[in-house]
N, CA, C and O atoms as a GROMACS GRO file, in nm:
protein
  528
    1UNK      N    1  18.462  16.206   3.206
    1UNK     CA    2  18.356  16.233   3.302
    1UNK      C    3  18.415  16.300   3.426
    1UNK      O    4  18.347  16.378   3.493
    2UNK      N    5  18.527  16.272   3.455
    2UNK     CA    6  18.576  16.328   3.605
    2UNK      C    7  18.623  16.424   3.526
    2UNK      O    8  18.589  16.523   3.592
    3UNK      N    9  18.678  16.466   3.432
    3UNK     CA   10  18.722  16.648   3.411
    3UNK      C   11  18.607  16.695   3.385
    3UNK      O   12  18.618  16.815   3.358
    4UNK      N   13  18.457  16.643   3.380
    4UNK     CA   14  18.346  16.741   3.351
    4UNK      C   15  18.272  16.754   3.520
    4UNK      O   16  18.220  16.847   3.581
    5UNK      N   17  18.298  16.619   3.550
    5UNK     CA   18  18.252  16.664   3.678
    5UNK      C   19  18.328  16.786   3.772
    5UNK      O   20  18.266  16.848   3.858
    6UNK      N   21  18.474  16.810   3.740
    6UNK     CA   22  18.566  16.879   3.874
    6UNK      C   23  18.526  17.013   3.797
    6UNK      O   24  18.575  17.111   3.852
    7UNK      N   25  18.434  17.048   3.662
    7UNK     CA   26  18.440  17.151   3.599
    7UNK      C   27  18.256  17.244   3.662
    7UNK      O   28  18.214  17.355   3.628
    8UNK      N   29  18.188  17.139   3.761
    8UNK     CA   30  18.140  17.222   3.778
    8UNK      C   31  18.085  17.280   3.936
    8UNK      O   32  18.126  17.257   4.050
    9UNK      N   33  18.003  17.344   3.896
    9UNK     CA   34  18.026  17.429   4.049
    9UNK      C   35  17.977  17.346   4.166
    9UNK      O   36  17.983  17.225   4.147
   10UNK      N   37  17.942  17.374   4.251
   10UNK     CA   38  17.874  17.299   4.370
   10UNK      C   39  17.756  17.293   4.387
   10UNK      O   40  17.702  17.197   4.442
   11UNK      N   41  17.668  17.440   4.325
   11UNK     CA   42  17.535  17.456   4.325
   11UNK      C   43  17.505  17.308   4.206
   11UNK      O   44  17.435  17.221   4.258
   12UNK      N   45  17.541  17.284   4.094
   12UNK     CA   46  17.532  17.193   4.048
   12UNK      C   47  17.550  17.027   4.047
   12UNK      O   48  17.484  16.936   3.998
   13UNK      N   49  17.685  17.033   4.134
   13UNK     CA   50  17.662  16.896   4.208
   13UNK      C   51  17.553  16.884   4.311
   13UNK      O   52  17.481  16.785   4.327
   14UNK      N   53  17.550  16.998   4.378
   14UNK     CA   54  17.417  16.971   4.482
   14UNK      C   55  17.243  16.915   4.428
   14UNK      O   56  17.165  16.836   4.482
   15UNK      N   57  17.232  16.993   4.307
   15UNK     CA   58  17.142  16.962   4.255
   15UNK      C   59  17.105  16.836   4.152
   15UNK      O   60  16.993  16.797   4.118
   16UNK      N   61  17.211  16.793   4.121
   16UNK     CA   62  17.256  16.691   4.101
   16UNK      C   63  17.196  16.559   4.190
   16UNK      O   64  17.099  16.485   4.172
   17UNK      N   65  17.310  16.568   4.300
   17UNK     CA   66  17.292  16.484   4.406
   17UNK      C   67  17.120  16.490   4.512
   17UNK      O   68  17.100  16.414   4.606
   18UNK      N   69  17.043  16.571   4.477
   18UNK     CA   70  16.924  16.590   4.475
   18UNK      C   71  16.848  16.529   4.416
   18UNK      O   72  16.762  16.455   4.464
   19UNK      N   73  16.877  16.557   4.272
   19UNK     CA   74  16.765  16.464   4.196
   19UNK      C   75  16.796  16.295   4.184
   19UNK      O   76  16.717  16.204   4.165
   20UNK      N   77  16.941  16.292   4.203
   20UNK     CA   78  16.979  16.150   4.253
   20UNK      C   79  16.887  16.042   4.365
   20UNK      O   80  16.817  15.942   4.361
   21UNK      N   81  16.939  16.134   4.454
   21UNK     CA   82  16.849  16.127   4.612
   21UNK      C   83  16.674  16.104   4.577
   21UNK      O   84  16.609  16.023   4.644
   22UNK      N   85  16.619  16.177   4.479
   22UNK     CA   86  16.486  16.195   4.437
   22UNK      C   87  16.454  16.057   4.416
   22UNK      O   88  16.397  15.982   4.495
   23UNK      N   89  16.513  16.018   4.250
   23UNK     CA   90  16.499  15.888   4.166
   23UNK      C   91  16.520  15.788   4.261
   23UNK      O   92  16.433  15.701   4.266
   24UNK      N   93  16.616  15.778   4.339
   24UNK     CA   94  16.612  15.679   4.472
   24UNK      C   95  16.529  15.665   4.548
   24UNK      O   96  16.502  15.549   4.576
   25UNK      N   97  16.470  15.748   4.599
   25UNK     CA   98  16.360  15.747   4.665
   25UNK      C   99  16.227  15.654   4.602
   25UNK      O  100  16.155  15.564   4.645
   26UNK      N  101  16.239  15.729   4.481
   26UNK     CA  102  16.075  15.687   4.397
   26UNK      C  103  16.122  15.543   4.398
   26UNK      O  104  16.027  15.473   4.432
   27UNK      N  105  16.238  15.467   4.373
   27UNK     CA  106  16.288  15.366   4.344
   27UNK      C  107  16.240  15.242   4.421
   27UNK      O  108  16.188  15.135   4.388
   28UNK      N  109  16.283  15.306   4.550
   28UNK     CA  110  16.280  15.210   4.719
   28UNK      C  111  16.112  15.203   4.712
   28UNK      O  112  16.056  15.095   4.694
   29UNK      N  113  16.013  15.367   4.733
   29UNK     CA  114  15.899  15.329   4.719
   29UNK      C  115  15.855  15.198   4.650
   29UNK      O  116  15.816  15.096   4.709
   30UNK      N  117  15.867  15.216   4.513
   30UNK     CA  118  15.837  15.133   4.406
   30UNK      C  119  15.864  14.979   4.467
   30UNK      O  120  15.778  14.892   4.473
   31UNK      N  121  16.007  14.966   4.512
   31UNK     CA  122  16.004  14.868   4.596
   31UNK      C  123  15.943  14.768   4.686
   31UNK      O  124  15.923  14.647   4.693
   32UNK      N  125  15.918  14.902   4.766
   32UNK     CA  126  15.846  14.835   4.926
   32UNK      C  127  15.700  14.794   4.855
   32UNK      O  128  15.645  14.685   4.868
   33UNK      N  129  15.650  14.910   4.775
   33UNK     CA  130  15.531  14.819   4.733
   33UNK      C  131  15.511  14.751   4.659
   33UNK      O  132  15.394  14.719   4.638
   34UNK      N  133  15.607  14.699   4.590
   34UNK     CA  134  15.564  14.558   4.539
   34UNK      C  135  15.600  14.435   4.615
   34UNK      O  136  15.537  14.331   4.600
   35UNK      N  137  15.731  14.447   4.722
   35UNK     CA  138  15.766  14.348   4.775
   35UNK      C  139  15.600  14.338   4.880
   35UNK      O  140  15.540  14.230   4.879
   36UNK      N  141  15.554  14.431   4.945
   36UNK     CA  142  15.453  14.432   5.025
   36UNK      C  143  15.316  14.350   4.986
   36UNK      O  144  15.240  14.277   5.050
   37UNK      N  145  15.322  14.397   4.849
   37UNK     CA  146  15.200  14.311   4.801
   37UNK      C  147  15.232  14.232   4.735
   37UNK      O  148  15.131  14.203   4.670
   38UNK      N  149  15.365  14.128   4.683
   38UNK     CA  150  15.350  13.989   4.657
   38UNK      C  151  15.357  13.951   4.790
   38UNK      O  152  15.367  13.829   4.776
   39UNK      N  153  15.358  13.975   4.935
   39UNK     CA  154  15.359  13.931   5.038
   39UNK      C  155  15.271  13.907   5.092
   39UNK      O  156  15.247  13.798   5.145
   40UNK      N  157  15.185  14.025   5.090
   40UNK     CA  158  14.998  14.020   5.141
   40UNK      C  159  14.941  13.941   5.018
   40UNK      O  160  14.826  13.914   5.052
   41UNK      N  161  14.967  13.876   4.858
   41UNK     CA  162  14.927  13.806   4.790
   41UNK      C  163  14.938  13.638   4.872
   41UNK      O  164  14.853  13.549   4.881
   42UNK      N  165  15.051  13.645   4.913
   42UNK     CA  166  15.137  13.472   4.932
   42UNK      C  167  15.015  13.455   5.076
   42UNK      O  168  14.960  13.350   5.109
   43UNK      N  169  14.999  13.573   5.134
   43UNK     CA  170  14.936  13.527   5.284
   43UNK      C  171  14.814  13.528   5.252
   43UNK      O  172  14.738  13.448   5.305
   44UNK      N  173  14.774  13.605   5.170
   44UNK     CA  174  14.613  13.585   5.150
   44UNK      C  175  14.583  13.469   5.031
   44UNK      O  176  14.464  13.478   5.000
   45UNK      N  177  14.641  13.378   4.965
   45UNK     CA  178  14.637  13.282   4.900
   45UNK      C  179  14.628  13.234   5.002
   45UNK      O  180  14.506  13.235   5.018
   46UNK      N  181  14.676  13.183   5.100
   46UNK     CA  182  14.729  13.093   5.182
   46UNK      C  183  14.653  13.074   5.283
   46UNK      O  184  14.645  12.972   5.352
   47UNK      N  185  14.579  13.202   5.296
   47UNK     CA  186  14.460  13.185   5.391
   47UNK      C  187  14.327  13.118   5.339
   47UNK      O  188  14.266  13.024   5.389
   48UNK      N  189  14.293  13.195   5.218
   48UNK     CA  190  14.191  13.098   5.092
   48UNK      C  191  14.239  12.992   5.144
   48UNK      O  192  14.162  12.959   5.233
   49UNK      N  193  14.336  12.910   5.136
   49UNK     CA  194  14.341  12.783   5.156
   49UNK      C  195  14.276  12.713   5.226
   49UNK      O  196  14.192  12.625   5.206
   50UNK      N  197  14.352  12.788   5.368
   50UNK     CA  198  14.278  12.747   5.517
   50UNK      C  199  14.123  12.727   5.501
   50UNK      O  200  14.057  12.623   5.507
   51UNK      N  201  14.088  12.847   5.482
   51UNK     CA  202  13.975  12.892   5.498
   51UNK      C  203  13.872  12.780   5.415
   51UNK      O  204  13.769  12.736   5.467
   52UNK      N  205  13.907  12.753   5.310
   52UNK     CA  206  13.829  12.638   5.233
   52UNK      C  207  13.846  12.546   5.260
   52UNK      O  208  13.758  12.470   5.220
   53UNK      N  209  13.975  12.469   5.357
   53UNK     CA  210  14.006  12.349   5.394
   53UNK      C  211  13.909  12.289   5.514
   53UNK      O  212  13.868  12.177   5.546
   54UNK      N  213  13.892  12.450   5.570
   54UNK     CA  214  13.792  12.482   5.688
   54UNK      C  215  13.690  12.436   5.679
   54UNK      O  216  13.646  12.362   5.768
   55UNK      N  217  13.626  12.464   5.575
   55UNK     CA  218  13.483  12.479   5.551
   55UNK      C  219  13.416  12.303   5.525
   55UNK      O  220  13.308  12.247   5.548
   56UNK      N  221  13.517  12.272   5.478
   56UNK     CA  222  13.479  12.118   5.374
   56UNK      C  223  13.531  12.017   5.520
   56UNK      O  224  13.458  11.923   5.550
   57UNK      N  225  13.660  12.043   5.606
   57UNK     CA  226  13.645  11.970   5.735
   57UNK      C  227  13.546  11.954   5.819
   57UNK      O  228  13.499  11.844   5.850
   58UNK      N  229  13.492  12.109   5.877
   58UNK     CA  230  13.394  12.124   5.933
   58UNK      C  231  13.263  12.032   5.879
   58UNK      O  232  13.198  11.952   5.946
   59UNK      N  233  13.246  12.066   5.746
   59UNK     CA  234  13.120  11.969   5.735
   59UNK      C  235  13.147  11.804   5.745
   59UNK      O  236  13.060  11.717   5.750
   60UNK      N  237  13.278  11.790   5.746
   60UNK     CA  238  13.269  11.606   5.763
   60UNK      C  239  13.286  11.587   5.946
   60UNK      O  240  13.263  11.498   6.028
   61UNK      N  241  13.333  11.708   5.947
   61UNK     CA  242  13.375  11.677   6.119
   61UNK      C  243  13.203  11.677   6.227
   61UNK      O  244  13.164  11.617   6.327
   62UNK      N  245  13.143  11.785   6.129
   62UNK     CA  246  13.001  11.732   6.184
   62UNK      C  247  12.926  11.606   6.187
   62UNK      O  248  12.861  11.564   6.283
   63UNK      N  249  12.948  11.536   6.040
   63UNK     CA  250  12.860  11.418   6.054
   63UNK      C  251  12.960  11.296   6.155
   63UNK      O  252  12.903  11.192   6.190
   64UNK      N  253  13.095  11.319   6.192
   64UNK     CA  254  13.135  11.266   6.267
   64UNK      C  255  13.113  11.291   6.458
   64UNK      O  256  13.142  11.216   6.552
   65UNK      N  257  13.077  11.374   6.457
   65UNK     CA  258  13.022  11.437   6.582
   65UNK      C  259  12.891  11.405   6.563
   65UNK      O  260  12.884  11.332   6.661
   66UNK      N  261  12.803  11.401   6.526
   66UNK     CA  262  12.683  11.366   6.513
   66UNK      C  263  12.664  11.191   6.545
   66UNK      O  264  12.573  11.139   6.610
   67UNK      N  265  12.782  11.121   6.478
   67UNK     CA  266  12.766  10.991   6.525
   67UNK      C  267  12.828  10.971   6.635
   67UNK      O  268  12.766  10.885   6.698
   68UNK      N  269  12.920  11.007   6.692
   68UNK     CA  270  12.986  11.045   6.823
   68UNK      C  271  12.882  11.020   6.904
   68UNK      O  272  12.852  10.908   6.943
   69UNK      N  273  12.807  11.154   6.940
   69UNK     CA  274  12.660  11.203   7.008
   69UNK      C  275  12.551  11.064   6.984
   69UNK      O  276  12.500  11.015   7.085
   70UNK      N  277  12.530  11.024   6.892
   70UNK     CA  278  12.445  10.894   6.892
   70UNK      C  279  12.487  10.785   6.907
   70UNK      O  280  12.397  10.702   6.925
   71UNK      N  281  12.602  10.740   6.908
   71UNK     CA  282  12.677  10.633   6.985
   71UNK      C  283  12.692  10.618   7.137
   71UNK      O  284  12.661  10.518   7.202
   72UNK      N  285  12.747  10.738   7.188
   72UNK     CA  286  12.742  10.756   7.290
   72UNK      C  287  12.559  10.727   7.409
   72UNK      O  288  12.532  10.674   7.517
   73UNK      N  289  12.488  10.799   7.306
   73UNK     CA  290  12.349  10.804   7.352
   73UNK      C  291  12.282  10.706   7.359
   73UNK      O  292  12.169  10.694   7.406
   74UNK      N  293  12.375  10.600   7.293
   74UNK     CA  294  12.303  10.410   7.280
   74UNK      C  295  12.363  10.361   7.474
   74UNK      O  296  12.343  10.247   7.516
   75UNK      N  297  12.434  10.473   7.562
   75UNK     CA  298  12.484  10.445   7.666
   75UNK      C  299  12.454  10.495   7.772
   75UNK      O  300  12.429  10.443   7.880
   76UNK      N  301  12.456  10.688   7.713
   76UNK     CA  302  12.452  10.755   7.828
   76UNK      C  303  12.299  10.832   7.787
   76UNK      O  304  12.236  10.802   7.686
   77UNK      N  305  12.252  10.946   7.896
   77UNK     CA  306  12.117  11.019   7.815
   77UNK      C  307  12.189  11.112   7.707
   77UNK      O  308  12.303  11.158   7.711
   78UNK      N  309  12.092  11.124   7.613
   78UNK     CA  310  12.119  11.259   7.478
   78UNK      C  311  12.180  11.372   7.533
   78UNK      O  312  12.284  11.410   7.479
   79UNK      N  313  12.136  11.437   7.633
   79UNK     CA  314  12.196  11.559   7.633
   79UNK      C  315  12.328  11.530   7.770
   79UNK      O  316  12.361  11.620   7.847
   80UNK      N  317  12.378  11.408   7.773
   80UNK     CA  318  12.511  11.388   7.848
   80UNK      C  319  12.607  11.385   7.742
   80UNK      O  320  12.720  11.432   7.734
   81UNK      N  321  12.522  11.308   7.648
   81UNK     CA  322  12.656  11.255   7.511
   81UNK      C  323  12.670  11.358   7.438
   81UNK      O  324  12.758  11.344   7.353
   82UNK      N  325  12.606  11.483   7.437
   82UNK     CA  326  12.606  11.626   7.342
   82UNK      C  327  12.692  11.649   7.443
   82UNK      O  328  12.802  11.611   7.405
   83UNK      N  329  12.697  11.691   7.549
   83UNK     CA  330  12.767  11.782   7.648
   83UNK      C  331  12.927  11.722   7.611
   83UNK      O  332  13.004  11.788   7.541
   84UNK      N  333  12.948  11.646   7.644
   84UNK     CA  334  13.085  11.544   7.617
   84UNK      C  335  13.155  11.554   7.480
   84UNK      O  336  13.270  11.589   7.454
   85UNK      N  337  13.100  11.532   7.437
   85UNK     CA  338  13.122  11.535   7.289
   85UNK      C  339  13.157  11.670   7.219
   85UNK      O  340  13.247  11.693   7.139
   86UNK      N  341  13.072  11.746   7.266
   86UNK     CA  342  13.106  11.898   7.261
   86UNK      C  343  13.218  11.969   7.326
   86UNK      O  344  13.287  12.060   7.280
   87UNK      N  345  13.226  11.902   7.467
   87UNK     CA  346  13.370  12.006   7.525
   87UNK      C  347  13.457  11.930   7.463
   87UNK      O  348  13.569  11.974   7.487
   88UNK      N  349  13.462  11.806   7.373
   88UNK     CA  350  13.562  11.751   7.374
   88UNK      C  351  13.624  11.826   7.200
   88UNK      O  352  13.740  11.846   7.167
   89UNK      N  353  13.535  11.845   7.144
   89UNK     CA  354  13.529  11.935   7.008
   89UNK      C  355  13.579  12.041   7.042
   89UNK      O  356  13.687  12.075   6.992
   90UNK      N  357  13.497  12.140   7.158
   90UNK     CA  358  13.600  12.289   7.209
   90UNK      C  359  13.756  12.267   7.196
   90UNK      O  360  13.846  12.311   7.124
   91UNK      N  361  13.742  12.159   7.319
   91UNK     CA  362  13.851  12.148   7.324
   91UNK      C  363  14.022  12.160   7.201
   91UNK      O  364  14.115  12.238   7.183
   92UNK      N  365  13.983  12.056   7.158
   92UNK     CA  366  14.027  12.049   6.996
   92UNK      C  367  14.042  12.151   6.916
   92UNK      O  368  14.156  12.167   6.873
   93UNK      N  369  13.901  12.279   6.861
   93UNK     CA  370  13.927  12.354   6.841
   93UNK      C  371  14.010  12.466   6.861
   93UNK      O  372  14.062  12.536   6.774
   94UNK      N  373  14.017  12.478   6.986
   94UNK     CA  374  14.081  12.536   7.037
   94UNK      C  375  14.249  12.565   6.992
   94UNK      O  376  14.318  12.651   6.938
   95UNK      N  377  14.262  12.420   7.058
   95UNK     CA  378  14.410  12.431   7.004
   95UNK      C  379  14.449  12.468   6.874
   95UNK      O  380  14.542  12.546   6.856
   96UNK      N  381  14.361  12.400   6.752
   96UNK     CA  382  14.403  12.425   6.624
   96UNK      C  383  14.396  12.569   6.627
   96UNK      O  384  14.502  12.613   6.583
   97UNK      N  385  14.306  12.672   6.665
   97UNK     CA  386  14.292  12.829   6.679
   97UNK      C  387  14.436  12.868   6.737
   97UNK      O  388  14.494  12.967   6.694
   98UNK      N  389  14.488  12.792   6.827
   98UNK     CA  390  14.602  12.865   6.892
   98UNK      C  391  14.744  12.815   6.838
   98UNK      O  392  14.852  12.862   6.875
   99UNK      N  393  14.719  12.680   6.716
   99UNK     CA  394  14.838  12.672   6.659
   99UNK      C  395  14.828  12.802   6.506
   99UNK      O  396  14.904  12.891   6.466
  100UNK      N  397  14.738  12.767   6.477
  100UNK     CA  398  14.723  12.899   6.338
  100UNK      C  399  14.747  13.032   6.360
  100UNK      O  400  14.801  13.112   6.284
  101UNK      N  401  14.699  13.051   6.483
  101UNK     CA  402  14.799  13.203   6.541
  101UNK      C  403  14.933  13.199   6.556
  101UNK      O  404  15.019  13.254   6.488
  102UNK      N  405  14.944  13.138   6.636
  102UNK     CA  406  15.087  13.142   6.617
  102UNK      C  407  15.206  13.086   6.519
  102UNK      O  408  15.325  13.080   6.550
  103UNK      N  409  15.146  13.047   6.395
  103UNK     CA  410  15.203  13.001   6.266
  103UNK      C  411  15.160  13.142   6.174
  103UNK      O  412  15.243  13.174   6.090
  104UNK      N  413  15.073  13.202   6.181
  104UNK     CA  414  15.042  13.363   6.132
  104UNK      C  415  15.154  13.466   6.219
  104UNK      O  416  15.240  13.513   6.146
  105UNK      N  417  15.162  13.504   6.363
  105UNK     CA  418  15.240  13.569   6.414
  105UNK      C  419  15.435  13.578   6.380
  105UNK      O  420  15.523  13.662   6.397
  106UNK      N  421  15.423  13.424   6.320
  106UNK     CA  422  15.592  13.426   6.275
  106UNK      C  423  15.613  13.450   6.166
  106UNK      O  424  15.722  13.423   6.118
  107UNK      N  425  15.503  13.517   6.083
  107UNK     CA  426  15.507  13.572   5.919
  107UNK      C  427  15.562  13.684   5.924
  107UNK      O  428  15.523  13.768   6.004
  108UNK      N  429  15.676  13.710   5.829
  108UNK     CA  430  15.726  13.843   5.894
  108UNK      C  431  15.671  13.928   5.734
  108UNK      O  432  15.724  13.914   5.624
  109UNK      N  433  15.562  14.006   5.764
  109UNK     CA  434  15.544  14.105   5.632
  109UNK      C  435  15.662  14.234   5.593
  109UNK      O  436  15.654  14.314   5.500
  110UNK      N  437  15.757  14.224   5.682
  110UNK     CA  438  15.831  14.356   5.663
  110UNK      C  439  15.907  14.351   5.517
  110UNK      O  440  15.946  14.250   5.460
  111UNK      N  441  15.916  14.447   5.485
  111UNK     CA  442  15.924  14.446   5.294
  111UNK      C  443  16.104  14.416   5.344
  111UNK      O  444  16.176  14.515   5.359
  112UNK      N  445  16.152  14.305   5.363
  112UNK     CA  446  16.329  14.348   5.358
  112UNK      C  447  16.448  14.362   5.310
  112UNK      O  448  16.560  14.383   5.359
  113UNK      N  449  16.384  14.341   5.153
  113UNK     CA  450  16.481  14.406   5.082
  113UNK      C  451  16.489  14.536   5.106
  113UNK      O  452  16.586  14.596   5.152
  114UNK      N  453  16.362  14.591   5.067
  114UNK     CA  454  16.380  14.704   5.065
  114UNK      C  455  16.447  14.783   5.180
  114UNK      O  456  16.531  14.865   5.142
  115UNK      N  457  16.425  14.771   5.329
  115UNK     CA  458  16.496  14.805   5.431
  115UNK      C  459  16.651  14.799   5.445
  115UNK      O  460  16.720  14.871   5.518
  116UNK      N  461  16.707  14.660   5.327
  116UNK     CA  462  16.844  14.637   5.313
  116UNK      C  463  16.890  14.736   5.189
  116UNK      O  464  17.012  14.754   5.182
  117UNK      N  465  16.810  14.803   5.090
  117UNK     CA  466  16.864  14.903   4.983
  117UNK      C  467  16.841  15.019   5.054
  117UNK      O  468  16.902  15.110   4.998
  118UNK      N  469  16.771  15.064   5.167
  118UNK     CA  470  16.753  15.178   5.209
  118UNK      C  471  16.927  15.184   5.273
  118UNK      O  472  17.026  15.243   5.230
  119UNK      N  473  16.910  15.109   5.371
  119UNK     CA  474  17.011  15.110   5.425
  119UNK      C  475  17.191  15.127   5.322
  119UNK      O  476  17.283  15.206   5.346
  120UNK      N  477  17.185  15.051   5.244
  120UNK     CA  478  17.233  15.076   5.151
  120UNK      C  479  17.248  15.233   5.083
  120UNK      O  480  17.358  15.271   5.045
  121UNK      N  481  17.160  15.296   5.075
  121UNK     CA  482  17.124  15.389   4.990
  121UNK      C  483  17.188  15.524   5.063
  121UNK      O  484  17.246  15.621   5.015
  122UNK      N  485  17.151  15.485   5.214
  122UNK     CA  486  17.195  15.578   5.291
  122UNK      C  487  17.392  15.579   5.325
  122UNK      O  488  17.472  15.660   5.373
  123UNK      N  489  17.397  15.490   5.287
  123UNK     CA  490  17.540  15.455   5.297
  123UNK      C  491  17.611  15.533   5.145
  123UNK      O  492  17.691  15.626   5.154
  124UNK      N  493  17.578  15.491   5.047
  124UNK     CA  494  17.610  15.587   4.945
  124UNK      C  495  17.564  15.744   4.956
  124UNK      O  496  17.629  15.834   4.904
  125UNK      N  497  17.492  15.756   4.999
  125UNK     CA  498  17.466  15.924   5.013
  125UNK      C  499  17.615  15.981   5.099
  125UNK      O  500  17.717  16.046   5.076
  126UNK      N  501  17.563  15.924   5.187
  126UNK     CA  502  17.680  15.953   5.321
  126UNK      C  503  17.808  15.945   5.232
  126UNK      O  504  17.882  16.042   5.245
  127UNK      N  505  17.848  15.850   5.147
  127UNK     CA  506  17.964  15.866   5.081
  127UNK      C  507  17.953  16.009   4.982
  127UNK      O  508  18.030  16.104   4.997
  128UNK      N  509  17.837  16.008   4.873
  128UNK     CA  510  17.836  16.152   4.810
  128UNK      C  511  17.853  16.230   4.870
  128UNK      O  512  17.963  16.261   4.825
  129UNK      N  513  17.830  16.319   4.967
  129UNK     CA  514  17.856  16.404   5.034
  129UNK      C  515  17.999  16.426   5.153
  129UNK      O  516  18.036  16.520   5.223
  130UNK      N  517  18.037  16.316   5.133
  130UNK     CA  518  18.170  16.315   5.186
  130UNK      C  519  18.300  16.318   5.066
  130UNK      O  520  18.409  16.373   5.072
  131UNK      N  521  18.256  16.259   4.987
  131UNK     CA  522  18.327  16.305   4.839
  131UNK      C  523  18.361  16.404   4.760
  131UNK      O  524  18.454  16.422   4.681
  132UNK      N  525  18.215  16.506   4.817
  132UNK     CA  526  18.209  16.649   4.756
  132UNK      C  527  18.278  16.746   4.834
  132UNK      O  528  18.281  16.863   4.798
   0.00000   0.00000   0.00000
């Protein structure tokens, strides 16, 4: 292989090292998008989760707020024990809204293998062409 390679011209290694460069390319693509979308799969499973865990809390967290509000109202007037009861629910919500953001914000979607074979990739080029 190395006496067929030193046998030919340069226009041919160049073109060579072209279609090399090419297949690499399509390669990394191929890459990034699959690493990208088992990634947006794992986060959007994961949100289904939430999201249904959501739905089925909320309805028990109502009939618990509801007795909240009528317990309270065996004390104070109806629309004191709604008021109370309610900022105290904001409240709450709240936070859970501002822990789920910021448990979403530390997801890192960046495809990184692929960024580590690019990098890579570029490192072997840089060698082909310093070889030739």
């Amino acid at each position: 292989m190395q006496a067929r390679r030193e046998e030919r011209s340069i226009g041919e290694l160049f073109s060579e090292l072209t279609q090399e460069i090419s297949d690499l390319f399509h390669q990394e693509v191929t890459l990034a998008k699959t690493e990208v979308t088992q990634k947006a799969k794992s986060v959007g499973k994961d949100v289904g989760f939430m999201a249904a865990g959501g739905v089925v809390a909320l309805v028990g967290f109502m009939a618990i707020v509801a007795a909240a509000i009528a317990a309270l109202a065996s004390v104070l007037p109806l629309w004191l024990s709604a008021l109370i009861v309610g900022v105290i629910v904001a409240i709450v919500g709240y936070v859970f809204v501002q822990r789920g953001m910021s448990a979403l914000k530390t997801t890192n979607l960046a495809p990184e293998q692929t960024i580590d074979t690019l990098k890579e990739d570029a490192e072997w080029m840089h060698e082909q062409t310093q070889a030739q």
